[in-house]
N, C-alpha and C positions, 0 to 999 in steps of 0.2 A: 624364454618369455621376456619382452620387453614391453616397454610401455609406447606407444604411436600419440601422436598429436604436436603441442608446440609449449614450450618452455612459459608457465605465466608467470604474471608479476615482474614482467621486467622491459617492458616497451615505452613507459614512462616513469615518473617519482609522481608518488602521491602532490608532495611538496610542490613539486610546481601544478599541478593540476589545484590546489590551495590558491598557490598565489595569484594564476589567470583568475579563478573565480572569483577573489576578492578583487582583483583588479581592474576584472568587468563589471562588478557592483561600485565601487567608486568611481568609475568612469558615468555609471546612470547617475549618480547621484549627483556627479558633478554636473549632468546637462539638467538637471531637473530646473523650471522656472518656479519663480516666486511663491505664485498659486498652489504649488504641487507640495512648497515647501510649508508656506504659512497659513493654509486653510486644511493642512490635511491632518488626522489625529495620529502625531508619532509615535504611539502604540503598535497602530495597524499600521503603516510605514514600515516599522523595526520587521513586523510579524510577515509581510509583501516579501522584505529581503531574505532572511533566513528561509522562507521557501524554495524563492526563485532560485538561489543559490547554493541551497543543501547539496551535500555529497551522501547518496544513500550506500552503506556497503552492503554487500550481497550476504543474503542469509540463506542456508542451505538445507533445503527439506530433505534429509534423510532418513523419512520414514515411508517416501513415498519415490523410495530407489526402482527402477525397472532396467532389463538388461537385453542385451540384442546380437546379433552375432552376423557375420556375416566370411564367406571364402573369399581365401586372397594367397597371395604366393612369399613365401617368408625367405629375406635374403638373409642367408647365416651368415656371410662375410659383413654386414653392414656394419655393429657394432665395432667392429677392428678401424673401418674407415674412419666412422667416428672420433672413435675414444685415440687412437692411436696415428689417423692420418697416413693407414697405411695404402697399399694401391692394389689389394687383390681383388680380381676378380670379384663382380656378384655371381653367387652360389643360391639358387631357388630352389625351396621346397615345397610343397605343396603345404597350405595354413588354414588357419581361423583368426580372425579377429572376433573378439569378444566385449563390447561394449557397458560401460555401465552408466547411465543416465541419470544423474540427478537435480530436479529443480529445483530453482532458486527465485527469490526474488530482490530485486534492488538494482543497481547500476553493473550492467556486465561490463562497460568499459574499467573497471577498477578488476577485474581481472588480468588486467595489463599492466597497473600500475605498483610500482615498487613501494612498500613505508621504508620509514627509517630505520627499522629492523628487518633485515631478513638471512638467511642461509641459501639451502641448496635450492631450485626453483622446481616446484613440479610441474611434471608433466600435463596436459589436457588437450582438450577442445571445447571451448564455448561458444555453444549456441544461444537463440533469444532468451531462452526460458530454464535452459537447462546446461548444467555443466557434464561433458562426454568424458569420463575416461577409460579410452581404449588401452586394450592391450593385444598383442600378436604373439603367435607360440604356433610350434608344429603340431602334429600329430603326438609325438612322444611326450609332448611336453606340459599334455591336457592335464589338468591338474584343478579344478574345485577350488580346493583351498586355498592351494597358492593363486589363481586369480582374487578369491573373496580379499586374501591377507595382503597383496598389490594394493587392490583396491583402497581398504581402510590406511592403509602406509599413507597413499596420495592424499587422501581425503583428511589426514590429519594434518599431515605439511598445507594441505590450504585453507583449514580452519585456524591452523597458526599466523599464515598470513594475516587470513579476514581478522583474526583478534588484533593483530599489531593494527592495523587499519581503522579499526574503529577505537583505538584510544586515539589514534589520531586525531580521526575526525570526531570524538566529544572534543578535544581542545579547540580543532578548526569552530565549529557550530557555534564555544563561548567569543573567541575572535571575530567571527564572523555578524556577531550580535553588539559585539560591543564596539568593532569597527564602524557599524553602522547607527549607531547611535552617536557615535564623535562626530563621523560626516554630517550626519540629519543636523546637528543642534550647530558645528560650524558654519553649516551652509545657513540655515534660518538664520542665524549672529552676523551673519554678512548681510541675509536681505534686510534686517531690521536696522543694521548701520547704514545702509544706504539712505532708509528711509527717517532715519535719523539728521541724515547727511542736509536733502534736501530742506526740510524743516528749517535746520538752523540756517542756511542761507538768506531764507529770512522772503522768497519770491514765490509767490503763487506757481501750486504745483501743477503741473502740465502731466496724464498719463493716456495714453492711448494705446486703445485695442490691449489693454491690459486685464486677461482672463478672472475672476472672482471666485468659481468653482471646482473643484476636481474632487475626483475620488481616488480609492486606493486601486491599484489595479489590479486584475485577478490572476490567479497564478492557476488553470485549470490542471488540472490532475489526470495523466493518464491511469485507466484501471491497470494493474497488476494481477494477471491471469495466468499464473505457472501453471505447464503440462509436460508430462515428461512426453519426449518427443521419439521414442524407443519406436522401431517400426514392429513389436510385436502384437498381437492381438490389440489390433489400434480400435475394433468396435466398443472395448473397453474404458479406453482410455477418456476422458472428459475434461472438459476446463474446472478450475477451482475457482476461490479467491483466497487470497491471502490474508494473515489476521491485522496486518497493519491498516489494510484498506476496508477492511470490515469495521477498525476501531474506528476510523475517519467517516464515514458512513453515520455510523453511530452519533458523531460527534456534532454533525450538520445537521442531524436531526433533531438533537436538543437545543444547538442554537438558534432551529427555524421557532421550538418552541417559546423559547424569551422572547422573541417578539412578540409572540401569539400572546403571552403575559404583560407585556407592557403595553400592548392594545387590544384587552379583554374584547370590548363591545364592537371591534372590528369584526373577530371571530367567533364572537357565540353564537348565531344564530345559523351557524356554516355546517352541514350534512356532511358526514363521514366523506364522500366525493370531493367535496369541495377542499374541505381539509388536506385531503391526500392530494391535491393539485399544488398548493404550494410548498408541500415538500418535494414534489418534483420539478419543480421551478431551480427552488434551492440546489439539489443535486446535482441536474445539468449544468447548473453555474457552476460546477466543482470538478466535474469531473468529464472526459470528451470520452465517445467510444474507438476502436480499433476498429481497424478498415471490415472487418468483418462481425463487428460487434451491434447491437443495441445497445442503447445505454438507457440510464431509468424510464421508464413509463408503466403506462398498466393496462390492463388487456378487462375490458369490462367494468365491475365496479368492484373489482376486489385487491388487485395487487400492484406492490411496488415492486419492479424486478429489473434484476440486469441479465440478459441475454448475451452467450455469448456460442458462436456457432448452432444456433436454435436451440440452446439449452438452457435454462432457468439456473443462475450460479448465486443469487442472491436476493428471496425471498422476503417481503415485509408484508405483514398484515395490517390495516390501521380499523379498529373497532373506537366505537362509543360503550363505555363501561353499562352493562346493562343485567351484571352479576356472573356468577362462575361459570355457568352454562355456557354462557358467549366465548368466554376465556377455552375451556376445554375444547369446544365446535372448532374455532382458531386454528386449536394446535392441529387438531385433525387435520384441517386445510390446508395447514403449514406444508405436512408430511405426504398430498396430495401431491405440492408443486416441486418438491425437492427430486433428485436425481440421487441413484445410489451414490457418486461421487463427492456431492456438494454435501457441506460440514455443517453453514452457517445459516439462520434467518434470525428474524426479528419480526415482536409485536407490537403495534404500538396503542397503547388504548388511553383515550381520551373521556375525562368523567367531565358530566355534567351535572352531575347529582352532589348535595350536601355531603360529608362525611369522605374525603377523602384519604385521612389518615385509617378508616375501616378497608378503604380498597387498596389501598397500599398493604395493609393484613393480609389479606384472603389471597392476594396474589402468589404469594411465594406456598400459599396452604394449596389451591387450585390445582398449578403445576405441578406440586411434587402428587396429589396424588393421580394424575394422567399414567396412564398404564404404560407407558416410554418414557418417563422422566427416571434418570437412576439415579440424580442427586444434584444438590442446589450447591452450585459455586459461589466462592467469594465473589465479590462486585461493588466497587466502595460507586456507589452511587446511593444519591436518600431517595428516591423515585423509580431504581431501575435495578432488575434480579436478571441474576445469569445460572443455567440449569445445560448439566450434563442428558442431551436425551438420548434414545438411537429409535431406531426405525422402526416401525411396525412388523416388519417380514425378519426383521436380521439385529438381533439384540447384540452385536457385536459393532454393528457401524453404526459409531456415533454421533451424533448433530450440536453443536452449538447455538443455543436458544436464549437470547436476552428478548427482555420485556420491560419495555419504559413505559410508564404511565405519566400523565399530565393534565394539570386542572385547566378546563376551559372552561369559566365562568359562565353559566347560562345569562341568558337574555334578560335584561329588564324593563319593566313599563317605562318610557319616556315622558317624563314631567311635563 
């Protein structure tokens, strides 16, 4: 029994994959003009770079392992060529390859690259979404165990990797943050000396065709949709999403809501539809779809959803608080649009009514008592609960259920 694929973590060094990235973020920052420099808030400046320029390393779903197999002809002499460089003959026997699939999410190109720690290199093949490690053995050689115990061997030498990898990159990420704050504040030090410069000359300033506005630019977001890609009973098989892109989702949606708070009277008088309009505004500015993907919109007057392959992978409800009845119908709906595969949704309910610290109460009381809620998880948010659910049909598969709430000021008579 051997292992088939190709040696990873050793086609590149982390390190220099560090240093091009920083050194194409100071390259931008050196073209950037004046405008770009002195009218933009270097908050979100700092916040543009460290996007644009993050190193994501790959995390490895292995709970959601599937396996494959496939015939092929096993040379018994190969390992001798190999290991030893000798020159016998190949020897074929009749074989199996036995696959094992596991997805992942983050940058598959850092399965090529070496950190500053490493040993022996394991074995694989990397595909988009998923990491393959095959193995080959004859007939005599079928063995269960010993593939499972291969298997975990591998899978622990590249979880040691992936750890060296990511102490790396928290160092790169504080570098990377702090590089770009020295560049930002030297380069603005330069445009404000110049503009120093002219002044003391003492001659009327000449400036033309010189820009006065910019913004920050946008770093769109591809979705991140692991599937293990196993060719067995593939009617099964379905897109997810991942929990880092789920948190990000999340996150655009409380941001959309500050606005909606610092221009009350823009938005009160706005119907559940309307509302959900500019959270999909928001969203698509964040995120682009895959050649074969939808990306947020909503189908009628009820949902926020990302589609991927015709299947519903990321459900939002958006309600006006109109008491717990509304809340529980919700969930119901929720569990309508989900797919046994998908994990995640979200609700999002908007009060217009007095007493929002009462609705903030009744929320987390509503959920747990729905007949699929097994229990309310931690969630350090002061307006948002997160609850363990599972499905109506299959108390074993479970759903990930957050619920934000937010005050939208009703309307007032105008003076």
């Amino acid at each position: 029994m051997r292992l088939v694929g190709n040696p990873l973590f050793s086609k590149y060094t982390l390190q220099s994959v560090r240093e091009k990235r920083l050194s194409g973020m100071s390259e931008e920052i050196y073209n950037f003009q004046e405008g770009q420099v002195l009218n933009v808030n270097a908050e979100e400046m700092v916040k543009y770079f460290k996007d644009k320029y993050d190193i994501e390393v790959p995390v490895l779903d292995k709970d959601n392992i599937t396996v494959d197999y496939a015939d092929t002809k096993v040379d018994l002499n190969r390992w001798r060529r190999e290991e030893f460089g000798s020159w016998d003959a190949p020897v074929h026997m009749q074989g199996t390859i036995v696959e094992f699939h596991i997805p992942f999410t983050g940058d598959k190109s850092l399965f090529e690259c070496q950190p500053s720690s490493y040993t022996g290199k394991p074995t694989a093949t990397v595909n988009e979404n998923d990491l393959v490690i095959g193995m080959e053995f004859t007939e005599k050689e079928a063995d269960p165990a010993a593939l499972n115990t291969l298997c975990e061997k591998t899978l622990g030498m590249v979880e040691k990797y992936l750890g060296w990898q990511s102490v790396e990159v928290s160092q790169y990420r504080e570098q990377l943050e702090s590089k770009a704050r020295t560049l930002l504040d030297s380069r603005k030090k330069k445009f404000l000396g110049d503009r120093d410069l002219l002044v003391k000359i003492g001659k009327p300033i000449r400036r033309t065709n010189a820009p006065t506005t910019y913004s920050v630019p946008k770093v769109r977001r591809k979705l991140e949709l692991p599937k293990p890609s196993a060719n067995i009973d593939l009617g099964l098989i379905e897109p997810t999403i991942d929990m880092q892109t789920y948190e990000h989702i999340l996150s655009v949606i409380q941001l959309m809501v500050r606005v909606m708070e610092y221009s009350p009277r823009a938005f009160s008088d706005m119907d559940e539809e309307t509302l959900r309009f500019h959270f999909l505004v928001q969203l698509n500015a964040q995120y682009e779809g895959g050649a074969t993907a939808e990306t947020f919109n909503y189908t009628g007057k009820t949902d926020i959803i990302i589609k991927e392959e015709g299947k519903n992978i990321f459900v939002a409800e958006c309600k006006v608080w109109k008491g717990p009845k509304v809340l529980i119908d919700t969930i119901d709906q929720i569990h309508k649009y989900l797919s046994w595969r998908d994990t995640k949704a979200a609700i999002i309910l908007f009060n217009k009514n007095r007493g929002f610290s009462d609705v903030l109460r009744k929320i987390p009381e509503t959920v747990k008592e729905h007949s699929t809620c097994d229990r309310q998880l931690d969630y350090d948010s002061e307006n948002g609960f997160r609850f363990e659910m599972h499905r109506p049909d299959d108390s074993e598969k479970k759903i990930l259920l957050t619920v934000l709430a937010f005050e939208i000021p009703a309307s007032t008579p105008s003076k």
